[in-house]
C-alpha positions in Angstrom: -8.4 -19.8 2.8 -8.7 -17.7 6.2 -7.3 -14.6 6.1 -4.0 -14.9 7.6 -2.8 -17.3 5.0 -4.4 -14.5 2.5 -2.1 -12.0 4.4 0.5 -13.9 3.8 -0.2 -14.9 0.5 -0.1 -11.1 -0.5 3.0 -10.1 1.6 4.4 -12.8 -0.2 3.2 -11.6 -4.0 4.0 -8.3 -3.0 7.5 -8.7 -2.3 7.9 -10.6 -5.3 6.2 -7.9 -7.4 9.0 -5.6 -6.3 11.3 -7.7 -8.4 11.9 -6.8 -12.2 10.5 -10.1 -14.1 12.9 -9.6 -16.8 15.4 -6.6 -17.8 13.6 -5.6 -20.7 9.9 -6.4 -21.0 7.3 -5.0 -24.0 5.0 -2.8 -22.9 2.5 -5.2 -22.3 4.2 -6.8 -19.9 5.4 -4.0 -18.5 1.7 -3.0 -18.0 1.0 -6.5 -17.0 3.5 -6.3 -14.5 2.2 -2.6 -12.8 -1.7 -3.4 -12.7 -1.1 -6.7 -10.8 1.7 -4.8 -8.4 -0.9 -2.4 -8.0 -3.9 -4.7 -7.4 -1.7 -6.8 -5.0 -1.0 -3.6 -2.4 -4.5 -3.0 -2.6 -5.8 -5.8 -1.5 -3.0 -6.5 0.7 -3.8 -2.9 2.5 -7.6 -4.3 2.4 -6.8 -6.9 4.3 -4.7 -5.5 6.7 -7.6 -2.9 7.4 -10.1 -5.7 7.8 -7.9 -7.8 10.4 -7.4 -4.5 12.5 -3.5 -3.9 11.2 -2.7 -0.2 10.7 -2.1 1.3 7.4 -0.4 4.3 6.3 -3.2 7.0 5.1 -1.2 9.6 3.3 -1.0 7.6 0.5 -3.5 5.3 -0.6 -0.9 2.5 -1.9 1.5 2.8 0.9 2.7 -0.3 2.6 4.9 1.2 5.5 3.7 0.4 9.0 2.6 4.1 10.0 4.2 5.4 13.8 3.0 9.1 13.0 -0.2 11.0 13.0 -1.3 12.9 10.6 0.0 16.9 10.1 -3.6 17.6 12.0 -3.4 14.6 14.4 -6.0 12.5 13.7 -4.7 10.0 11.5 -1.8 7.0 11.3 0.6 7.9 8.5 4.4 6.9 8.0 6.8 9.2 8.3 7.0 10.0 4.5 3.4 11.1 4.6 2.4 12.7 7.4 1.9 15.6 5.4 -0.6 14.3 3.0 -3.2 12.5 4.6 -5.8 11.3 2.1 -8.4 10.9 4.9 -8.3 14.9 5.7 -9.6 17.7 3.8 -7.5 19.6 1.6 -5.3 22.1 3.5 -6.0 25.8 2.3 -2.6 28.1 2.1 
């Protein structure tokens, strides 16, 4: 499988992930459900990182196209995280 049919493969589980599987699952499936959502965005973001596509780094499970920099300007982030870039050291107040 090359890697664009993996990209779309996970766009595709991911987006599908997002939708509730039933309207009251145990807690298994529940878990079930979270740890594959979970697993999917990373390897999505893997992947994206590998073929060269930007990825958000103010959180480490975001999936938004980042336009920003990071708060210090060295970073790509979305606009909900510009402020907490993973990739930076902690800020001191």
């Amino acid at each position: 499988m090359s890697t664009h049919e993996q990209l779309e493969y996970y766009e595709s589980a991911v987006r599908s992930d997002n939708v509730l599987v039933g309207e009251n699952p145990g807690p298994a499936e529940h878990v079930a459900e979270l740890t594959g959502l979970w697993e999917h965005r990373a390897i999505l973001r893997q992947l994206r990182l590998q073929e060269g596509i930007p990825i958000c780094n103010g959180n480490g499970h975001c999936l938004e196209r980042p336009t920003l920099l990071c708060l210090n300007g060295e970073h790509d982030t979305c606009p909900n995280h510009t402020d907490s870039c993973f990739l930076c050291p902690p800020r001191t107040h």
